[in-house]
C-alpha positions in Angstrom: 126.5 15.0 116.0 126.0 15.9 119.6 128.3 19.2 119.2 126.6 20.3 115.9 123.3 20.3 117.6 124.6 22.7 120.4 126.1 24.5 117.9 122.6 25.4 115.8 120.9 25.7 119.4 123.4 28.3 120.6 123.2 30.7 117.7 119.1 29.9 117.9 119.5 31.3 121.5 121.6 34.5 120.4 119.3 35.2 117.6 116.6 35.5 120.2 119.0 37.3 122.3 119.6 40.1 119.8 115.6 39.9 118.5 115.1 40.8 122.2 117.4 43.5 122.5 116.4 44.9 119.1 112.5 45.0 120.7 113.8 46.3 123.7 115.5 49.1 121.6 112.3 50.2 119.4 110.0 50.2 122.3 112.5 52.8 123.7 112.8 54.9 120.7 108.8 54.7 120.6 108.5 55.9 124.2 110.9 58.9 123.5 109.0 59.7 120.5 105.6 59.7 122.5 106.8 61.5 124.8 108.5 64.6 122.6 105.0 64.5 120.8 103.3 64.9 124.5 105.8 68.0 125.3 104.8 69.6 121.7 101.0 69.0 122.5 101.4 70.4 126.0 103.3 73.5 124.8 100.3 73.6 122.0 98.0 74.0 125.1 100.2 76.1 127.2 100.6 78.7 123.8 96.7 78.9 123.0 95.9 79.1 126.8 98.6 81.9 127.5 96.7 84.0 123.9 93.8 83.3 125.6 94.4 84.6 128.7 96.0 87.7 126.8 92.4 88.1 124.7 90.3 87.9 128.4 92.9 91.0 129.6 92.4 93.3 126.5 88.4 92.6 126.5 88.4 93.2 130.1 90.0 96.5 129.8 87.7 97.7 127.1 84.7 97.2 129.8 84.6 100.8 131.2 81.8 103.1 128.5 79.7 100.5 126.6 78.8 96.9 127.3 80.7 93.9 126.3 80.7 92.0 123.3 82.2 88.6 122.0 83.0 88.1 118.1 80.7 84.9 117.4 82.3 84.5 114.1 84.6 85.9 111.7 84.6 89.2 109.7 81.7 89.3 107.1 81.6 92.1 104.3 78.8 93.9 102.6 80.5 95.1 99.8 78.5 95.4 96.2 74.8 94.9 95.6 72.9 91.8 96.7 72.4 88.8 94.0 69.1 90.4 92.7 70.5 93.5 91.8 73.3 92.7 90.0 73.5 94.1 85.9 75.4 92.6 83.0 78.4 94.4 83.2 78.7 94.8 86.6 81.3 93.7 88.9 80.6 90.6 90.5 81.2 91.0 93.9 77.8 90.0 95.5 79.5 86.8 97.0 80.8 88.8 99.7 77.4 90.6 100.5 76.9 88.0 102.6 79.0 85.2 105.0 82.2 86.0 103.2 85.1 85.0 105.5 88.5 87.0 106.4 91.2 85.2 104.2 88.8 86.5 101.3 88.2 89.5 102.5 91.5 90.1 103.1 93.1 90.0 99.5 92.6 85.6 99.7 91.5 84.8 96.2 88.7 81.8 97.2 85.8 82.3 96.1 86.4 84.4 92.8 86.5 83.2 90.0 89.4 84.3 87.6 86.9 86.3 85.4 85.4 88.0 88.3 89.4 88.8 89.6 89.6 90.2 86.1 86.9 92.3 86.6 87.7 93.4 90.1 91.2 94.6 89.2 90.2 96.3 86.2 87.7 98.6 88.1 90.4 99.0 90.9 92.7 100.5 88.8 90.7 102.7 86.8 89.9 104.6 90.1 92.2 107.4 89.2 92.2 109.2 92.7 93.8 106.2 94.8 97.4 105.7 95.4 97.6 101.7 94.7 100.5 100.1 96.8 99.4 96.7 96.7 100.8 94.9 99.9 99.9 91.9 101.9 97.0 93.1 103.7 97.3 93.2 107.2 94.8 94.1 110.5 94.9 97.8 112.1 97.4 98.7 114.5 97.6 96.7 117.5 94.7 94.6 116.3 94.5 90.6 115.7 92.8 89.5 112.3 91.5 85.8 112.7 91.8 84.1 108.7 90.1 81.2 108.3 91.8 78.9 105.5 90.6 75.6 103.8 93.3 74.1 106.5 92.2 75.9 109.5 92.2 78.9 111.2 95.3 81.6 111.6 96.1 84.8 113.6 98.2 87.7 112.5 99.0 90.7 114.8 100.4 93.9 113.7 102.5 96.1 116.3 100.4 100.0 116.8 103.3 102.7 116.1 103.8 104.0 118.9 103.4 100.7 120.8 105.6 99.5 123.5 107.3 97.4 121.1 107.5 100.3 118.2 110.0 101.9 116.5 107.9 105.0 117.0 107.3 105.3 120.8 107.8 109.4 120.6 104.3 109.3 119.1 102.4 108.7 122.5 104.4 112.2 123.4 101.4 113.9 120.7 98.4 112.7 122.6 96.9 115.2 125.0 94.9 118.2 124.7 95.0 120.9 121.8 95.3 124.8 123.7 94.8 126.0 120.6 91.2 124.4 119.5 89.0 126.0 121.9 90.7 129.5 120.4 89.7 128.7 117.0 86.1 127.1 117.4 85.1 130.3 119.6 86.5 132.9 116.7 84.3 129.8 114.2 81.3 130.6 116.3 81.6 134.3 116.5 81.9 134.6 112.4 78.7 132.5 112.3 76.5 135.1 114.5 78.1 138.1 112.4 76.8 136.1 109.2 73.6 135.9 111.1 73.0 139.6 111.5 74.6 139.9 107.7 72.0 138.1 106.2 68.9 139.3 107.9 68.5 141.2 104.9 69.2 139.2 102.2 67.0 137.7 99.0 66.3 134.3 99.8 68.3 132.6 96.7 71.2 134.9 98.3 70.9 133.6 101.2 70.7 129.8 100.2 73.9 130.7 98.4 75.5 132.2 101.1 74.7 128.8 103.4 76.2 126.5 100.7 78.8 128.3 100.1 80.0 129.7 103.4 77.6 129.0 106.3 77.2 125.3 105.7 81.3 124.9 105.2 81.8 126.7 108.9 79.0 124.5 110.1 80.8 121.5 108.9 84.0 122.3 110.0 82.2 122.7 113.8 80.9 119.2 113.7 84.4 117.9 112.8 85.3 120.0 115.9 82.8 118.4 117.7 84.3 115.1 116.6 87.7 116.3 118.4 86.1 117.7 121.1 84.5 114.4 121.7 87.7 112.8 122.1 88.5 115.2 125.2 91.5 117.2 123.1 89.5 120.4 123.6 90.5 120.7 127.6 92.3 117.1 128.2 90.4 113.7 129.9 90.9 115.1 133.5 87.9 117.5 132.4 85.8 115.6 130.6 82.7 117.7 131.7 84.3 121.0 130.0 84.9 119.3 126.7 80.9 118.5 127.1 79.6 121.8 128.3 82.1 123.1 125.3 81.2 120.7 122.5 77.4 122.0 123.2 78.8 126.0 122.9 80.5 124.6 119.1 77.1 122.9 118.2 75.3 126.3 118.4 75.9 127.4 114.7 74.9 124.2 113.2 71.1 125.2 114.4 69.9 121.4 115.9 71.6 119.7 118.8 74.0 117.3 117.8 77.0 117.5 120.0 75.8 114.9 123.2 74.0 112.4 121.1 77.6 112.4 118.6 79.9 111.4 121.8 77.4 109.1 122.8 77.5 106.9 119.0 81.3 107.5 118.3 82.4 105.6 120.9 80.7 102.1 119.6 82.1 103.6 115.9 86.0 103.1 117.0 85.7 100.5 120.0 83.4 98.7 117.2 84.6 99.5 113.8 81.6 98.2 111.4 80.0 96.2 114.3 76.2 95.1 112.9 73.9 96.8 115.3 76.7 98.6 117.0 78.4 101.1 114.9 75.7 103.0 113.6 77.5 104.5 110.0 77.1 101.5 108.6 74.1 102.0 106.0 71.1 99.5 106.9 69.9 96.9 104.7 67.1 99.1 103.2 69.4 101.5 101.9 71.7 99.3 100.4 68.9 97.2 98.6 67.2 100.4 97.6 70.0 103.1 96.7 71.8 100.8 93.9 71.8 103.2 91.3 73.2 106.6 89.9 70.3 108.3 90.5 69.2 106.9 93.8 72.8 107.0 95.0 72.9 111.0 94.1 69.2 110.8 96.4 71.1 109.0 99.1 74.1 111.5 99.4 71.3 114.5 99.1 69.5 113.2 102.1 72.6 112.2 103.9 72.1 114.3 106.6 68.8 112.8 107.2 69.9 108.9 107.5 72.9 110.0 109.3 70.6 111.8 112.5 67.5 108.6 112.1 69.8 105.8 111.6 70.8 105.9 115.6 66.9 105.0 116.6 66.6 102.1 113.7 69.8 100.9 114.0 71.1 100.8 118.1 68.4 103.1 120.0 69.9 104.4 123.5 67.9 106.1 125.9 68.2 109.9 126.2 70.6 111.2 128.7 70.7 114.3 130.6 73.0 116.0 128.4 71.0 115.2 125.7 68.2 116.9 127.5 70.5 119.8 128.1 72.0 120.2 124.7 68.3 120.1 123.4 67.6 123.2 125.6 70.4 125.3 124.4 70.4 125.3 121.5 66.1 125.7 120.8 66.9 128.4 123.5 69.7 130.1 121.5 67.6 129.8 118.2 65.0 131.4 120.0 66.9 134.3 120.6 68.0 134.7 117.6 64.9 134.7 115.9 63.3 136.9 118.6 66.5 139.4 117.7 67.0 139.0 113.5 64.1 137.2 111.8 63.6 134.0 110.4 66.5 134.2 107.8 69.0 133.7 110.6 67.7 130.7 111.3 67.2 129.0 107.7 70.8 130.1 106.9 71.6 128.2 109.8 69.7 124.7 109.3 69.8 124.9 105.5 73.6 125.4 105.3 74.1 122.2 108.0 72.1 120.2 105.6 73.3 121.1 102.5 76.8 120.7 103.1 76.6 117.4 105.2 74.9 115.9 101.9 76.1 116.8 98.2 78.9 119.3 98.4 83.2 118.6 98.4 83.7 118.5 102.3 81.1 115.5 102.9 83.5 112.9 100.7 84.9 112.4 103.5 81.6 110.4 104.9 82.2 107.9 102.0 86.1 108.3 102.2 87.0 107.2 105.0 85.3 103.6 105.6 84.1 102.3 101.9 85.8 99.7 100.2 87.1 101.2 97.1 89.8 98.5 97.3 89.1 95.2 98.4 90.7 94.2 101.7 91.3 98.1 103.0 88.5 99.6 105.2 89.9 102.6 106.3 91.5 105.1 104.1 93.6 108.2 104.8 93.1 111.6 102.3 96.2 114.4 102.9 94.7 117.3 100.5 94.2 120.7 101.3 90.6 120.3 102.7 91.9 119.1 105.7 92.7 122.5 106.4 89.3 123.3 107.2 88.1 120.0 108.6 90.8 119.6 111.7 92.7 116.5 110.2 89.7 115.0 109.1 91.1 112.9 106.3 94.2 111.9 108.7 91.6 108.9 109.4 94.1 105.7 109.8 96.3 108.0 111.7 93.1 109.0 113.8 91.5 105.4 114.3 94.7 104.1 115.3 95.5 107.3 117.6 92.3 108.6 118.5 93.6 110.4 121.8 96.0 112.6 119.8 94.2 115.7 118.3 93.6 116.4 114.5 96.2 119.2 114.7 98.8 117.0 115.4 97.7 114.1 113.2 100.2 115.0 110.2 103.2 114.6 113.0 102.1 111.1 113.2 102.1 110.5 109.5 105.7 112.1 109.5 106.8 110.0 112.4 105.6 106.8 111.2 105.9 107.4 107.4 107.1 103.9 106.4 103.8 102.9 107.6 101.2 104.8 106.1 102.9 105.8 103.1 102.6 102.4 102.0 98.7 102.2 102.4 95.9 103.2 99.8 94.8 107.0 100.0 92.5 109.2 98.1 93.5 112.3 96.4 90.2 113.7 95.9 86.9 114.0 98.0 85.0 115.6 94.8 86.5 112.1 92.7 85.0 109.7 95.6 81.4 111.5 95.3 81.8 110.9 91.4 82.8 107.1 91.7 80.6 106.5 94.2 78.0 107.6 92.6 79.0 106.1 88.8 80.7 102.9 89.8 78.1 100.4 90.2 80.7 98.1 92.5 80.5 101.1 95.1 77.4 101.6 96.8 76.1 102.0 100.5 76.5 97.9 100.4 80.1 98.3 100.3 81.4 98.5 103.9 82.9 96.1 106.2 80.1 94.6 108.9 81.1 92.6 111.7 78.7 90.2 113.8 78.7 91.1 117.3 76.6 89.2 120.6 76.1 91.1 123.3 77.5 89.9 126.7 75.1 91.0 129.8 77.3 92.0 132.3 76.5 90.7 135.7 
């Protein structure tokens, strides 16, 4: 009896034995997973610290010609008319007129409904004059896009071409100055003052059909100049102050200074791509609400000239500089002389033919080309036809927003070099086609561009 009862006590005492070592065991398979769950929280912290660090660097370098900003939130798009506007018919994309986020913005499907997709695609693909590959949709060359999802928030990066981690790294061999521009803007300038003394005698329906047709193309083609020149490709960036003092000499045909108040914009328009209050060739609110349909639209590109020279005080007014001042003086002085010497005509060719064909006429499509969302989820488009001939590259516009150093000249090199990129991205065919939809489709509009929500950042 005796040895049966330390028989049942013995195995009691191992089973506690092993019940102990068994605890003993799982508290040290919980510690080692704590602690792998610590490392992977810490190396969570380190990676968001290190892209954070990276984001301060780029922001700080970007500090040198306009004032800081911060991104308060993500990417909203005005594209379509607002909710009160909106026909039977029409396609519905008014949800994204306001406080639509990136992951639909960017090709994500929330917030359509299948009916509206329907619609959406249909008028996408009736636009004749667009090359449609239809790829994942990703941000501008060395750019981060910021989605937010229903399960949080994302970042993609894409790699610039020429970047230090490109395949293409001969392309940052292209950027410098163009010897050759300064050549061709001063023979530009020279035809203009013979077409001045030319048409001193002319009838004055003549000479209206002379500045449409001729004047106003040259004087076009000399603010897309001036939009090189502004980049310092006319004499390099060590002489900044001779691609001024030059871009003011091109700005002499076009009959109104233009030149120093240009520069001074364009650089919010690429450091700020659609920034609300920043980049001021983003229509305003007015002129979306009011300019909704054909007819108004056909007012709108008519008097584009006019909204593009007043938006600048409305929009983001600057104070004048000294160039300003001094590109003011010039020019009233040269068109001084020249109506002290010719007449008035001079003068009216001029003006009228700077007006005329910055609003209705083949070479402005590029205004509405380059940054209106004819596809959803694509804000910048490129346009390879033979009107870039006479506009410098113009319609080379990804390759010039992601190179804008490089000069128009050499833009189709960069096109060449990098082909497997661009080649695959929606282009027009047609500037005279984009005035037509534009003007026709009721889902394009002057509502129909990216805006981005910007906070300024005093510096100290």
């Amino acid at each position: 009896m005796w040895s049966s009862r330390r028989r049942r006590v013995r195995s009691s005492r191992e089973k506690q034995h092993l019940w102990g070592r068994a605890t003993v065991e799982d508290s040290c398979r919980a510690r080692t997973e704590l602690r792998k769950k610590e490392c992977e929280v810490k190396e969570l912290r380190l990676d968001r610290e290190n892209l954070r660090l990276r984001t301060e660097k780029s922001s700080k370098q970007e500090k040198r010609d306009v004032p800081a900003i911060q991104l308060v939130r993500p990417v909203e798009v005005s594209h379509g008319a607002p909710e009160d506007l909106r026909n039977r018919g029409r396609v519905d994309l008014s949800r994204s007129a306001r406080g639509l986020t990136c992951s639909s913005c960017w090709g994500g499907a929330a917030g359509l409904t299948p009916a509206d997709r329907a619609l959406e695609g249909s008028a996408a693909l009736h636009r004749a004059h667009l090359h449609l590959h239809l790829h994942s949709p990703t941000p501008a060359w060395g750019e981060e896009l910021r989605e937010r999802t229903s399960s949080g928030s994302t970042t993609t990066s894409r790699t610039r071409p020429g970047g230090e981690r490109s395949w293409h790294p001969e392309i940052k061999s292209l950027m410098g100055h163009d010897p050759h521009l300064k050549w061709v803007v001063s023979g530009m300038v020279l035809a203009q003052l013979l077409a001045c003394y030319l048409v001193q005698d002319l009838s004055w329906k003549w000479l209206i059909f002379w500045a449409y047709a001729f004047g106003g193309c040259v004087n076009h083609s000399l603010t897309l100049a001036i939009h090189d020149i502004s980049h310092n490709v006319a004499f390099g960036n060590k002489q900044a102050r001779w691609n001024r003092w030059f871009a003011i000499f091109a700005n002499l045909p076009i009959g109104l200074p233009y030149s120093a108040s240009f520069k001074k914009y364009h650089i919010d328009h690429h450091r700020y791509l659609g920034g609300d209050g920043l980049d001021v060739d983003v229509p305003t609110d007015i002129e979306g609400w009011f300019f909704c349909t054909p007819l108004r639209k056909l007012l709108w590109l008519f008097l584009q000239p006019f909204f593009y020279a007043l938006r600048p005080l409305v929009v983001n007014p600057k104070p004048v500089s000294s160039l300003e001042a001094l590109n003011a003086v010039v020019q009233f002085v040269a068109d001084f002389v020249l109506f002290y010497l010719w007449g008035l005509k001079p003068i009216v060719y001029l003006i009228a033919g700077s007006i005329l064909c910055m609003g209705l006429h083949p070479i402005s499509g590029h205004f509405i080309a380059e940054h209106y969302m004819f596809l959803k989820g694509h804000e910048t488009y490129s346009y390879y036809g033979p009107l870039n001939l006479i506009t410098f590259n113009v319609g080379y516009h990804m390759e010039h927003h992601d190179f804008p150093s490089i000069p128009g000249s050499k833009l189709p090199l960069v096109k060449k070099i990098a082909a497997e990129y661009y080649d695959t991205l929606p282009q027009h065919t047609s500037w005279i086609r984009v005035l037509w939809d534009f003007v026709f489709d009721d889902s394009i509009g002057p509502y129909a561009r990216i805006k981005r929500q910007y906070k300024v950042v005093k510096q100290r």
